[in-house]
DRENDO-1510 file (C-alpha; in Angstrom, 1 decimal, always signed):
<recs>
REC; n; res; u; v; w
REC; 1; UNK; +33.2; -53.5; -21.3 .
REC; 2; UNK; +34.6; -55.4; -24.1 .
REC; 3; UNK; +32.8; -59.4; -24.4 .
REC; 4; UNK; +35.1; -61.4; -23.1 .
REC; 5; UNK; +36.1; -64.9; -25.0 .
REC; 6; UNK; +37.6; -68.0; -23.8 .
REC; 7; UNK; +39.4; -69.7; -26.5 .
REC; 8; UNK; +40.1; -73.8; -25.7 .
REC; 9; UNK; +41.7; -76.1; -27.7 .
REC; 10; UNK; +44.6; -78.4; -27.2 .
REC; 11; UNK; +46.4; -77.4; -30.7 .
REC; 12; UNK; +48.4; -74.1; -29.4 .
REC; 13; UNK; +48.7; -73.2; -33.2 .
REC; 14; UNK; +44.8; -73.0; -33.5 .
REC; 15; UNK; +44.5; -71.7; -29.5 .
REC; 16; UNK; +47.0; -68.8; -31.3 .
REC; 17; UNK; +45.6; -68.3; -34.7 .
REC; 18; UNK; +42.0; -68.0; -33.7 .
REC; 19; UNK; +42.7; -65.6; -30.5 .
REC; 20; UNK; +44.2; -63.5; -33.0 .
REC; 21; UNK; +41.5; -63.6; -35.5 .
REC; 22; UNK; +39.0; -62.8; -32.7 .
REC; 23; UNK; +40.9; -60.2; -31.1 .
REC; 24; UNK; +40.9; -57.9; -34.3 .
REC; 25; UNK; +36.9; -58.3; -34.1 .
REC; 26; UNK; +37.5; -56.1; -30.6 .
REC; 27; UNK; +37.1; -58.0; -28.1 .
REC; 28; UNK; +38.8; -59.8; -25.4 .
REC; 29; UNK; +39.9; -62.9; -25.5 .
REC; 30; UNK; +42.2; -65.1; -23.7 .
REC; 31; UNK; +43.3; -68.0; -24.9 .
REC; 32; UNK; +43.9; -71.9; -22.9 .
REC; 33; UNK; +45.3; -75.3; -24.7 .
REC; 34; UNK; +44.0; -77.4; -21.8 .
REC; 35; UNK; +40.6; -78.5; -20.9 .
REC; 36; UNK; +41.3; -78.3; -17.0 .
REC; 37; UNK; +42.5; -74.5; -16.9 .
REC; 38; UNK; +39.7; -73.4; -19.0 .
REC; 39; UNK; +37.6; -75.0; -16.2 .
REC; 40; UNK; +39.1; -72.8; -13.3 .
REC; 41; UNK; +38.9; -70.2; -15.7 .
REC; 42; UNK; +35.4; -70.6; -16.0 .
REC; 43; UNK; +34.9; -70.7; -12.0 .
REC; 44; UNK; +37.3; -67.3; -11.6 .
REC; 45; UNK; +36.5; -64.9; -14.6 .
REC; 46; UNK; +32.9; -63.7; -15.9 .
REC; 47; UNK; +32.8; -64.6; -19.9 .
REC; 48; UNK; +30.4; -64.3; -22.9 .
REC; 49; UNK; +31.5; -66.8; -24.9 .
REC; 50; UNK; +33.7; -69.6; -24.9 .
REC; 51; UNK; +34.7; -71.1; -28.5 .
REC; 52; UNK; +36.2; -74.7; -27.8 .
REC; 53; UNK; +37.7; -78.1; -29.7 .
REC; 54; UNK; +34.9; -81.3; -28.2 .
REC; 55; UNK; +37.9; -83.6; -28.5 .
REC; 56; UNK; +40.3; -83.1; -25.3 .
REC; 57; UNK; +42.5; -84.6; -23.0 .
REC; 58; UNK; +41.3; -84.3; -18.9 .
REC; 59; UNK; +38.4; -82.0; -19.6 .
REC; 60; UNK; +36.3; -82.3; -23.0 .
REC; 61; UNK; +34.3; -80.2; -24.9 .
REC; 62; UNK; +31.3; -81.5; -22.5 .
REC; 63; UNK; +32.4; -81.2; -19.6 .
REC; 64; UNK; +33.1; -77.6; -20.0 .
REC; 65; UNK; +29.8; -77.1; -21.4 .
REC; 66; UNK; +28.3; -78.3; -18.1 .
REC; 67; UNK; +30.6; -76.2; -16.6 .
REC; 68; UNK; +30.0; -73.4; -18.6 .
REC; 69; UNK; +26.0; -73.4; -17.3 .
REC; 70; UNK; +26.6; -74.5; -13.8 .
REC; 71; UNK; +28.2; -70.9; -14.0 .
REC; 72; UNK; +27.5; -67.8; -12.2 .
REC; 73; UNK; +28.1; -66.2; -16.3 .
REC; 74; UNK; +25.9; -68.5; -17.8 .
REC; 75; UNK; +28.4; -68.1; -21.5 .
REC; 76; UNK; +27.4; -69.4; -24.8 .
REC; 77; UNK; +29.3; -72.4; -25.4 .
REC; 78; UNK; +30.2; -73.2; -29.5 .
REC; 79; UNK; +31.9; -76.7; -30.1 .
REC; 80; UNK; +34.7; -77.3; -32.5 .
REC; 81; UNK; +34.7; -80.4; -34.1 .
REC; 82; UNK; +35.9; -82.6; -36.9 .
REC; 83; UNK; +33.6; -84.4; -39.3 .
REC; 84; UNK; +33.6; -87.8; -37.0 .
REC; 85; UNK; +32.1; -86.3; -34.3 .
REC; 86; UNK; +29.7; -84.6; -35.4 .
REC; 87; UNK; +26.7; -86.6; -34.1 .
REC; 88; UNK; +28.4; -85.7; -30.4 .
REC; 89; UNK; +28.2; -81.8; -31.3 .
REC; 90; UNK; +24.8; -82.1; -32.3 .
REC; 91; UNK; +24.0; -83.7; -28.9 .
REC; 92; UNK; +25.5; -80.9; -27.5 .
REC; 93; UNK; +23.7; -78.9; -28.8 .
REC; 94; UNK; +21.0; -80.7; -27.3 .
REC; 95; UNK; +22.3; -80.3; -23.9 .
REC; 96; UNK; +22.4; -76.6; -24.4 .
REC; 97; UNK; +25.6; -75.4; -26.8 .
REC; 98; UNK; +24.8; -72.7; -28.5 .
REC; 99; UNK; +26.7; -73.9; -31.8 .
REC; 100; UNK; +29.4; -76.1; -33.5 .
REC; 101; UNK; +31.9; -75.3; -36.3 .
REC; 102; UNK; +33.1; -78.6; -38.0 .
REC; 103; UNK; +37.1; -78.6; -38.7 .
REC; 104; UNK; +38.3; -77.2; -41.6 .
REC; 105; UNK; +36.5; -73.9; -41.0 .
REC; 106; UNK; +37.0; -70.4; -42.4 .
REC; 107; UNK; +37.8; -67.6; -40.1 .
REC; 108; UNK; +35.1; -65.7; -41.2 .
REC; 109; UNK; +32.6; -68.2; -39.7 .
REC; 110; UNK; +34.1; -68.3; -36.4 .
REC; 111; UNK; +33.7; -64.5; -36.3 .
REC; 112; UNK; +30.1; -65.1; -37.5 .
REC; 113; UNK; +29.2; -67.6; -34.9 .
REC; 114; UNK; +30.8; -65.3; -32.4 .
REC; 115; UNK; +29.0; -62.4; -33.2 .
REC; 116; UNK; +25.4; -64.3; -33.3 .
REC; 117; UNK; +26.6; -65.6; -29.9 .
REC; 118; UNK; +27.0; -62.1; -28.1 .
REC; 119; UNK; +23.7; -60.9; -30.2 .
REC; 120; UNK; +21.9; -63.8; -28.1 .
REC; 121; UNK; +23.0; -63.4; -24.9 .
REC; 122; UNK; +22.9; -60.0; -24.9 .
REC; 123; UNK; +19.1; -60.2; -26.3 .
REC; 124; UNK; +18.4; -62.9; -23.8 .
REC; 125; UNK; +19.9; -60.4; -21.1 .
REC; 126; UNK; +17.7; -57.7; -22.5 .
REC; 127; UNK; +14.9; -60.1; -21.6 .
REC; 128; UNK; +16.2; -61.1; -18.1 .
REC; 129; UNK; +16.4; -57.3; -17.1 .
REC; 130; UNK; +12.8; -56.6; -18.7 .
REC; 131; UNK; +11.0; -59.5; -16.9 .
REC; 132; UNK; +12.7; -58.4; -13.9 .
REC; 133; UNK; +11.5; -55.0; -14.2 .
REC; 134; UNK; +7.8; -55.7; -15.4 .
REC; 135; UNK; +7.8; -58.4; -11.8 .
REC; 136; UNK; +8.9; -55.3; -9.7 .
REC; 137; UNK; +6.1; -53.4; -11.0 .
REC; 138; UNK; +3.4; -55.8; -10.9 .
REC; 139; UNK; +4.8; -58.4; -8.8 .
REC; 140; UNK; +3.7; -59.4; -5.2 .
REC; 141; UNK; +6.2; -55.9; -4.1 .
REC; 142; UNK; +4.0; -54.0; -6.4 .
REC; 143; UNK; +1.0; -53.9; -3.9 .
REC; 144; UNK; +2.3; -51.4; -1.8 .
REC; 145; UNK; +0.9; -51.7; +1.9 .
REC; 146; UNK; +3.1; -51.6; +5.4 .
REC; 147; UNK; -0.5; -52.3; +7.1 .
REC; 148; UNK; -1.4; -55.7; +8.6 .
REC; 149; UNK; -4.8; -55.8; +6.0 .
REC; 150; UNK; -2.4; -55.3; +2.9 .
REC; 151; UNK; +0.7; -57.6; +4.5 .
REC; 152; UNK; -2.1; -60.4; +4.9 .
REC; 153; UNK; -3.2; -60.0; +1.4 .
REC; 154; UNK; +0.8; -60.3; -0.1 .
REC; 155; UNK; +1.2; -63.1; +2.0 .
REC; 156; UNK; -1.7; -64.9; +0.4 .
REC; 157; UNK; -0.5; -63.9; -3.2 .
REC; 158; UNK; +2.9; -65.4; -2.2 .
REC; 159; UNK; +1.3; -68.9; -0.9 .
REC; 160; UNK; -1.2; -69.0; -4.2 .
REC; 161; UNK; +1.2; -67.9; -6.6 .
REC; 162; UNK; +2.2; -71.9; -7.9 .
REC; 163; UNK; -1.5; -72.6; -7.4 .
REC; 164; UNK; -3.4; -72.8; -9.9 .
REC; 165; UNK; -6.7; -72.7; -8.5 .
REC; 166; UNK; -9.4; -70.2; -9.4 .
REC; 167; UNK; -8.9; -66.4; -7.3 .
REC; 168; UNK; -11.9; -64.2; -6.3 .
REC; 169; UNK; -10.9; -60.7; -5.5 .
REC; 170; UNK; -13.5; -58.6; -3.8 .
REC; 171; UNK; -13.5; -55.3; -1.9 .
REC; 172; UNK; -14.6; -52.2; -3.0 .
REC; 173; UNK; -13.8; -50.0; -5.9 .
REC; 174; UNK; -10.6; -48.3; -6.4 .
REC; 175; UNK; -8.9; -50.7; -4.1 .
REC; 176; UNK; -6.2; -52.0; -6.4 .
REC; 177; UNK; -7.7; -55.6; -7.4 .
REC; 178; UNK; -6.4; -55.6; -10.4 .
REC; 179; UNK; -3.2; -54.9; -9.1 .
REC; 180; UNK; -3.4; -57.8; -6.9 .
REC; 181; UNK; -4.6; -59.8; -10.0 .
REC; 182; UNK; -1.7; -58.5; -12.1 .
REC; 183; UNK; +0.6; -59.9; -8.7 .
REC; 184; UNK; -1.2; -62.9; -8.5 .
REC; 185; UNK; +0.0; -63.6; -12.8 .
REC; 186; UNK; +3.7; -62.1; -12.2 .
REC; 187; UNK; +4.5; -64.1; -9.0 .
REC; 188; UNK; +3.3; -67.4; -10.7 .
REC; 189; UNK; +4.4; -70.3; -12.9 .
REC; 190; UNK; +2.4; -68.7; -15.7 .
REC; 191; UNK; +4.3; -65.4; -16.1 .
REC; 192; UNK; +6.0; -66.0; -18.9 .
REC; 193; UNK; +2.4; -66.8; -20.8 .
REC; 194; UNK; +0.2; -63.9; -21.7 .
REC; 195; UNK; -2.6; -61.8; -19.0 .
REC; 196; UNK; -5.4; -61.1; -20.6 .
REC; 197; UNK; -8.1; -59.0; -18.6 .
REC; 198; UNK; -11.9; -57.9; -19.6 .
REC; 199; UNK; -14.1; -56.3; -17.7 .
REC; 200; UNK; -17.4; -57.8; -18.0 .
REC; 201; UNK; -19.5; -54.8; -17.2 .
REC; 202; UNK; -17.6; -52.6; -19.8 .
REC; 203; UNK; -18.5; -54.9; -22.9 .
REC; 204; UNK; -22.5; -54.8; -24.6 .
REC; 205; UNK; -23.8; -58.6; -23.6 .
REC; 206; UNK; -24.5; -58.8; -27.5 .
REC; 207; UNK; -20.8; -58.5; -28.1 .
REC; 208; UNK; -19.5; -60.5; -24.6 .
REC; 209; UNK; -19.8; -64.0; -25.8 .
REC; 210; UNK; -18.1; -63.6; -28.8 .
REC; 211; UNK; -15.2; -61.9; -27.2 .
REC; 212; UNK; -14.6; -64.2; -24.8 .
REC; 213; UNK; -15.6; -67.3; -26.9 .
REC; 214; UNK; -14.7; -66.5; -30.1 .
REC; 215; UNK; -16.7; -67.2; -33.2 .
REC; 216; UNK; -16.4; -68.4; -36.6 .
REC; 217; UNK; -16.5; -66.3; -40.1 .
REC; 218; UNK; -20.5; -66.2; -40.9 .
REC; 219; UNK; -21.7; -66.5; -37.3 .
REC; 220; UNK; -23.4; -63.7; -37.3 .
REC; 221; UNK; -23.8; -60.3; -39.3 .
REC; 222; UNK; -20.5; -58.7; -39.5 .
REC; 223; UNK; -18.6; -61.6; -38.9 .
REC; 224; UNK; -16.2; -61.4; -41.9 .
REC; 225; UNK; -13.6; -63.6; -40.2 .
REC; 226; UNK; -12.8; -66.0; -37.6 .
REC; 227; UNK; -12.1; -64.7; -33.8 .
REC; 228; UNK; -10.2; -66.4; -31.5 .
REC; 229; UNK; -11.6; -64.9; -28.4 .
REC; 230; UNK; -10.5; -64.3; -24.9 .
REC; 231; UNK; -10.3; -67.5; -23.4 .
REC; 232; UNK; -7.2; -68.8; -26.7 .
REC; 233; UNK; -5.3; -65.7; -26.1 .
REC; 234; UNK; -4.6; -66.5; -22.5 .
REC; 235; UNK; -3.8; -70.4; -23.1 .
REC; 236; UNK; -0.7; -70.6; -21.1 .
REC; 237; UNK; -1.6; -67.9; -18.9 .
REC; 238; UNK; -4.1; -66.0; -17.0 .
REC; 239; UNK; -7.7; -64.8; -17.8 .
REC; 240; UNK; -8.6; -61.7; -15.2 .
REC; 241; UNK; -12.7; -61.5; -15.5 .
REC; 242; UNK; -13.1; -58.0; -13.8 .
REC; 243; UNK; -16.8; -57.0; -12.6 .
REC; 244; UNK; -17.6; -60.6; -12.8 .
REC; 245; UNK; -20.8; -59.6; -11.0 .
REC; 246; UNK; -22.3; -57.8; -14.4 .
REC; 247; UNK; -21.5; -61.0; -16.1 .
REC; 248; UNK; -25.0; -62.4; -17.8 .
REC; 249; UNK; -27.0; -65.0; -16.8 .
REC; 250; UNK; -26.8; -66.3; -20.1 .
REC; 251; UNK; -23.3; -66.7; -20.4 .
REC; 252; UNK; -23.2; -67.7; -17.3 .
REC; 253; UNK; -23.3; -71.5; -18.2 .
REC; 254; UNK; -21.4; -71.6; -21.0 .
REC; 255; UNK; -17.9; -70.2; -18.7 .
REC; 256; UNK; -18.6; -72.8; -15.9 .
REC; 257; UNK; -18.2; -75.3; -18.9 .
REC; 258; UNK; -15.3; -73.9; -19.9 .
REC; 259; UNK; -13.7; -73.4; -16.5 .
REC; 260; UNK; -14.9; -77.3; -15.8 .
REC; 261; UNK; -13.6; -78.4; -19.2 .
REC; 262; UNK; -11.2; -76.0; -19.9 .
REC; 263; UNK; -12.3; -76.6; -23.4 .
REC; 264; UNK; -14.2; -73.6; -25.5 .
REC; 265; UNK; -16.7; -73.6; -28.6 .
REC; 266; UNK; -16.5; -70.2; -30.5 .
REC; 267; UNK; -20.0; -69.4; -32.0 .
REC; 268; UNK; -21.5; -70.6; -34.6 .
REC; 269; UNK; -18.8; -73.7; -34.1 .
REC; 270; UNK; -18.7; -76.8; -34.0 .
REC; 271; UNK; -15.5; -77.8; -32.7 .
REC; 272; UNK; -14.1; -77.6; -28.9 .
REC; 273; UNK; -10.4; -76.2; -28.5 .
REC; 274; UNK; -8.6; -77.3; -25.4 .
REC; 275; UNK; -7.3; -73.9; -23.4 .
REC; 276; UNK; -5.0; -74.0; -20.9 .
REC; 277; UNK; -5.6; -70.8; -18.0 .
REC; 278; UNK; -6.1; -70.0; -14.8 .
REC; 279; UNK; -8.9; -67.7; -14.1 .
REC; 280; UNK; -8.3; -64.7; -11.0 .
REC; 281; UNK; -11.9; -62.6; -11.0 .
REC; 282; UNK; -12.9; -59.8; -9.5 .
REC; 283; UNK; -16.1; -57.8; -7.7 .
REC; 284; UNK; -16.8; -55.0; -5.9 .
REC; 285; UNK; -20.4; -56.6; -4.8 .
REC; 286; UNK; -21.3; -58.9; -2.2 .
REC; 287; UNK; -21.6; -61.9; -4.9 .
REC; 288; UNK; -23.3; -64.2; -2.3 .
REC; 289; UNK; -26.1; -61.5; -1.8 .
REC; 290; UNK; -25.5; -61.5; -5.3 .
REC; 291; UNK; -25.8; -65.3; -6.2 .
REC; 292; UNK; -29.4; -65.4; -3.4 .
REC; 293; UNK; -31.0; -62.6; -5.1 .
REC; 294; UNK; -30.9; -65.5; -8.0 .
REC; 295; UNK; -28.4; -63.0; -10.2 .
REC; 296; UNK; -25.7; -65.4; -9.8 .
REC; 297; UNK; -25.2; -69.2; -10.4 .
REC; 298; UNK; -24.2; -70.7; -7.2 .
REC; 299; UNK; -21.9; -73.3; -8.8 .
REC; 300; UNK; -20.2; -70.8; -10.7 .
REC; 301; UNK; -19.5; -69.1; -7.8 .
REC; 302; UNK; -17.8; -71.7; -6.0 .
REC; 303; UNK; -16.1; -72.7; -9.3 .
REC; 304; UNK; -14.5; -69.0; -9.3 .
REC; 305; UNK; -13.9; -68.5; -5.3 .
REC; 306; UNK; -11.6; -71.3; -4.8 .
REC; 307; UNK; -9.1; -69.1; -3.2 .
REC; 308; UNK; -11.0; -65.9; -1.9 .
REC; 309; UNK; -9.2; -62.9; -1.2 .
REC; 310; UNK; -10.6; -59.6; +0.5 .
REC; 311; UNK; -8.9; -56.2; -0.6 .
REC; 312; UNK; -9.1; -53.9; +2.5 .
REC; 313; UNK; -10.2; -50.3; +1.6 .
REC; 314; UNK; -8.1; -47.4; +2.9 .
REC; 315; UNK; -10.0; -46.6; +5.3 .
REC; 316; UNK; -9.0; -50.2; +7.1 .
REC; 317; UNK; -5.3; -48.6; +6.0 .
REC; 318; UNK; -4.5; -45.7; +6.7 .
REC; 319; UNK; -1.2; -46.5; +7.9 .
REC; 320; UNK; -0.7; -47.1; +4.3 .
REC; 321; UNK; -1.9; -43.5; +3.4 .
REC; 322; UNK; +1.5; -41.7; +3.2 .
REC; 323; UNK; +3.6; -44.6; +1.6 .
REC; 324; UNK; +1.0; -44.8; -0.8 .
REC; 325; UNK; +0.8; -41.0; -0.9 .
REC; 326; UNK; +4.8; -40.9; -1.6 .
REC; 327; UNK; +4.6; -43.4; -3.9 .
REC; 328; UNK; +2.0; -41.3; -6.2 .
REC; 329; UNK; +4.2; -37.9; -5.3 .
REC; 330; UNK; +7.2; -39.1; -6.8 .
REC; 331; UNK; +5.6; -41.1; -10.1 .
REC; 332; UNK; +4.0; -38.1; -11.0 .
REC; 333; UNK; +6.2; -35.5; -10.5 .
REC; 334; UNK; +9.0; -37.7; -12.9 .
REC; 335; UNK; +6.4; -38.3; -15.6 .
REC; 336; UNK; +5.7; -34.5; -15.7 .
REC; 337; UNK; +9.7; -33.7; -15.1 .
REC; 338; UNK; +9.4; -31.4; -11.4 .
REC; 339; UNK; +11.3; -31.6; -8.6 .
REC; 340; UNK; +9.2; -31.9; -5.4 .
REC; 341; UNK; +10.3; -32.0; -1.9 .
REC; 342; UNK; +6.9; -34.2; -0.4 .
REC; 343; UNK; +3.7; -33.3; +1.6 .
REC; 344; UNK; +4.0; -30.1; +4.3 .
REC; 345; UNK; +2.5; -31.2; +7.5 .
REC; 346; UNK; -0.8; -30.0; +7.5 .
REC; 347; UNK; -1.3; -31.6; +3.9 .
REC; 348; UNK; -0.4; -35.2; +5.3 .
REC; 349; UNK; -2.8; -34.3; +8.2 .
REC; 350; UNK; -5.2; -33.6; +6.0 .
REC; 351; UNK; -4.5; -36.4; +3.7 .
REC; 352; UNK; -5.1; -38.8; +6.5 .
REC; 353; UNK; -8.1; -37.1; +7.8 .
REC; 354; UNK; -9.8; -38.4; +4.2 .
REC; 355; UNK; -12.1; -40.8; +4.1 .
REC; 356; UNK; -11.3; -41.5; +1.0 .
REC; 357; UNK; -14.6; -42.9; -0.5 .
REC; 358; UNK; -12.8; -43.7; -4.0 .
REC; 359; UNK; -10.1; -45.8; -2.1 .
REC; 360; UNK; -6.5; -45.7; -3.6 .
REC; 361; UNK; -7.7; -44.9; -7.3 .
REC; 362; UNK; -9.2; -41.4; -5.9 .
REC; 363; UNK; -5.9; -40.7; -3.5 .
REC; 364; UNK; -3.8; -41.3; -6.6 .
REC; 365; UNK; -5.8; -39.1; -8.8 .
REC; 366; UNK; -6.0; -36.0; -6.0 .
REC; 367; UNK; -2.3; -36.4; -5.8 .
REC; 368; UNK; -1.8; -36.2; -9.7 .
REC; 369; UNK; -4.1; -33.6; -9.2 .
REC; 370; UNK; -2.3; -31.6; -7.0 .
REC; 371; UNK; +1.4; -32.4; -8.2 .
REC; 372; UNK; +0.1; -30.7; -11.5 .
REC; 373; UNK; -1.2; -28.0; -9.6 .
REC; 374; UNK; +1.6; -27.3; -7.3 .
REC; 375; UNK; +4.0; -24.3; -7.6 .
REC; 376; UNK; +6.0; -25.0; -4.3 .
REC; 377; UNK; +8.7; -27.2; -3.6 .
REC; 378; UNK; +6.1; -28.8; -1.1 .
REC; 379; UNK; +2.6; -29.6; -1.7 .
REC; 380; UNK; -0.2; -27.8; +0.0 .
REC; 381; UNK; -3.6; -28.8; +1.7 .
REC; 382; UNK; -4.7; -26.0; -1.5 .
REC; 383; UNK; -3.2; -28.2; -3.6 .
REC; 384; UNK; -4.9; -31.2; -2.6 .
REC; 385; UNK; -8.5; -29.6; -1.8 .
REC; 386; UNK; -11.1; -30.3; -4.5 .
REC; 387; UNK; -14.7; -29.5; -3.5 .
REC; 388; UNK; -16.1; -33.0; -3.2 .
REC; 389; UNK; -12.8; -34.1; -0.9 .
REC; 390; UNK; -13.2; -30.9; +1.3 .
REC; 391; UNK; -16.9; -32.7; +2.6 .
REC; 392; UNK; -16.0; -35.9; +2.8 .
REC; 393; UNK; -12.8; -35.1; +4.9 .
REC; 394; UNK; -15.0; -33.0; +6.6 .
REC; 395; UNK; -17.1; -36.2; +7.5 .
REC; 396; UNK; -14.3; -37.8; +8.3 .
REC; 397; UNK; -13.7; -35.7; +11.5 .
REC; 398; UNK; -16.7; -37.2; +12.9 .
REC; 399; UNK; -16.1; -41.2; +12.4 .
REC; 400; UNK; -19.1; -43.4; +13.0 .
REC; 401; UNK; -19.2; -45.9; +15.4 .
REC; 402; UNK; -17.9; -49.0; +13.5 .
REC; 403; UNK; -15.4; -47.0; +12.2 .
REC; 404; UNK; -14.2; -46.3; +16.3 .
REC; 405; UNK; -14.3; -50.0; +16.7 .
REC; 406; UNK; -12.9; -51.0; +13.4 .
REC; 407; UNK; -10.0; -48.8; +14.7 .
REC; 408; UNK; -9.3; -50.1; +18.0 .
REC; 409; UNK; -9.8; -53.7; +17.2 .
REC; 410; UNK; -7.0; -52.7; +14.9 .
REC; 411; UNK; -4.8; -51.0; +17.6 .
REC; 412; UNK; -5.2; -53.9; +20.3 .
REC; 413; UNK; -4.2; -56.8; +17.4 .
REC; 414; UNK; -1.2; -54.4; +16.8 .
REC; 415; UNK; -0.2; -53.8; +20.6 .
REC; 416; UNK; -0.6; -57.9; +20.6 .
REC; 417; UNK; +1.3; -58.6; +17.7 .
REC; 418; UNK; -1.4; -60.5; +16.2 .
REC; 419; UNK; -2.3; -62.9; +18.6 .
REC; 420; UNK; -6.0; -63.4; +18.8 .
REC; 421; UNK; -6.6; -64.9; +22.1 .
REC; 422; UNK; -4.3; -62.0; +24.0 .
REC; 423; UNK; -6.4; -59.6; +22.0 .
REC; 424; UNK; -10.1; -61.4; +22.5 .
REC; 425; UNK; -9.3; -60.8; +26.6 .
REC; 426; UNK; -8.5; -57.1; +26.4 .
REC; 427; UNK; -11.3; -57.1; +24.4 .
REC; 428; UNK; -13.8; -59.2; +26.6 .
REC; 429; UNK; -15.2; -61.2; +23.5 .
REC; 430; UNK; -14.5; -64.8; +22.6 .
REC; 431; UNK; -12.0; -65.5; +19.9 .
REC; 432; UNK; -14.6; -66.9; +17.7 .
REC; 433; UNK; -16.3; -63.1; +18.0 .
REC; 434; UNK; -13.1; -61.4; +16.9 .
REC; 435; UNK; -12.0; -64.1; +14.1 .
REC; 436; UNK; -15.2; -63.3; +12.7 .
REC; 437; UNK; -14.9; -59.4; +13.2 .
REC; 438; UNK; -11.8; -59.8; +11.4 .
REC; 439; UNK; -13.2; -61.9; +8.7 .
REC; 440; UNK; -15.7; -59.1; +8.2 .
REC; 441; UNK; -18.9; -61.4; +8.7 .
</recs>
């Protein structure tokens, strides 16, 4: 579609003359020589731009810039104005106008202002549509999981999301905390700031503080220049601390500081820099066995599990094993350009007979796996069989006794909707025993 420009003024000889001028540029514009019926204009017709004179009878220049961004269109306003006036444009400008043009101008600039207008909004659309994108993907919709486990742990990103207390993940690996983490960022106040993860076990202790602190140049050998460190690159956003568990009793200390000060002192420095962040961390270790075992500080603990959230494995799921199955199917088969009808019957059987030790990461590789693999429109249980999956689907056949408990805990606090006292007397426990069933203590 062609951009669409409102031309106001209350001088029909300029409302004609630039109308003209604009409408060799390409585009389509309509032009108004009264305030008020550029103002129902603005309520009726989606527009791009609207070039108009500040000085009007009824409805100014102003007005119809408030207008203009009460609007469903949201269109770059750019002022006209003589030389006396000009402090007023400028305040518009202020209250949001994109630009003025002070009267006498040349034709050529109004086509020039024009033109940067519809570069902006279309780049600020551009954006719009991106960030929009990048929150479906790793927003709170991202964490795929029709189960009452993963629904619980959506519903807690959605109430912490304006928080911006500290976040715990724990569960096992391969559950998706990072996903959550990447949710927890996305769905808060702090998206448009940067996420900045590091995985504490992944990174030489040697090495640690300096990336997450920073240092100075001469600090230590090979330290030819200054570093910023972790900790400043996410000011104004979110630091994710994976494998917080491996993190070094050493450096231990120095991040409670931080996270109490939110101040940081690179090494070999002497000055503190105020950082702005909010911390989400994550373990697949029971960091209170952890923290008595005298690996962990207590206080930092309690400093970083403000807001604790548990991420269910799939075997607590498995009404989430297709959906996520699906999801994986249909990624993979578009990155590698093949058209693939699903699962046949037996391979969903079998895919939910899994125990599925690896949790989500190991179903998503075995169906990347066996999309590659697969020369039918539908994928096989040959497809999906790898040796190591064959015995632990095998093992699966024979659940153990928590597991057969686990399970119809599950089915009674779905047959009850939820409510725990309903489900405590089909049960015969007391709702205190199930609450702390369900809290996995």
């Amino acid at each position: 579609m062609k951009p669409r420009i409102l031309v106001v003024d209350n001088d029909e000889g300029m409302v004609e003359m630039l109308a003209r001028h604009l409408d060799q540029e390409g585009w389509d514009v309509t032009g108004l020589t009264s305030g008020a019926a550029a103002r129902s204009a603005l309520q009726r017709a989606e527009l791009d731009v609207v070039l108009t004179d500040l000085v009007m009878e009824e409805v100014d220049g102003l007005a119809l810039l408030r207008e203009a961004q009460a609007s469903a269109s949201r269109p770059r306003v750019i002022l006209m104005t003589a030389f006396g006036s000009l402090e007023t444009a400028i305040e518009a400008m202020r209250q949001g106008a994109f630009d003025y043009l002070t009267k006498p101008f040349k034709l050529a600039q109004v086509g020039v202002a024009v033109r940067r207008a519809l570069e902006d909004r279309q780049l600020r659309e551009e954006n719009r549509r991106l960030r929009a994108e990048v929150e479906c993907r790793f927003g709170p919709d991202a964490v795929l999981g029709k189960s009452r486990a993963m629904q619980t742990v959506i519903e807690q990103v959605r109430a912490i999301a304006a928080s911006d207390a500290s976040v715990l993940l724990f569960g096992e690996s391969g559950t998706g905390k990072e996903l959550v983490a990447r949710a927890i960022h996305w769905s808060s106040p702090r998206r448009d700031g940067p996420l900045v993860t590091v995985n504490c076990a992944a990174i030489p202790e040697a090495l640690l503080e300096s990336e997450l602190f920073g240092h100075v140049k001469g600090a230590f050998t090979g330290a030819d220049r200054r570093r910023r460190g972790l900790f400043v690159e996410a000011n104004g956003g979110t630091l994710f601390l994976d494998e917080i568990s491996e993190l070094p009793m050493a450096l231990q200390p120095k991040l409670l500081r931080a996270l109490q000060e939110r101040t940081v002192r690179p090494v070999g420095g002497d000055e503190e820099t105020a950082v702005d962040f909010r911390v989400v961390s994550a373990t697949n270790r029971d960091l209170p066995v952890v923290v008595r075992e005298g690996k962990f500080r207590e206080d930092l603990y309690y400093r970083l599990a403000v807001i604790p959230i548990r991420i269910p494995s799939l075997r607590e799921r498995p009404d989430d094993i297709p959906l996520l199955a699906g999801h994986f199917i249909e990624r993979t088969a578009k990155k590698l350009g093949k058209r693939l009808d699903g699962f046949s019957e037996d391979a969903l059987t079998w895919l939910c007979a899994h125990r599925w030790p690896g949790n989500v990461r190991e179903l998503e590789n075995i169906v990347e796996r066996a999309v590659t693999l697969a020369r039918e429109p539908l994928v096989t249980v040959a497809d999906l069989r790898t040796e190591f999956a064959a015995v632990t689907t095998e093992t699966a056949l024979r659940p153990t006794l928590t597991e057969l408990v686990d399970g119809y805990v599950e089915r009674v606090l779905a047959e009850t909707k939820g409510d725990k006292g309903a489900a405590a007397k089909i049960l015969g426990i007391s709702v205190r025993t199930l609450q702390r069933r369900f809290k996995g203590e």
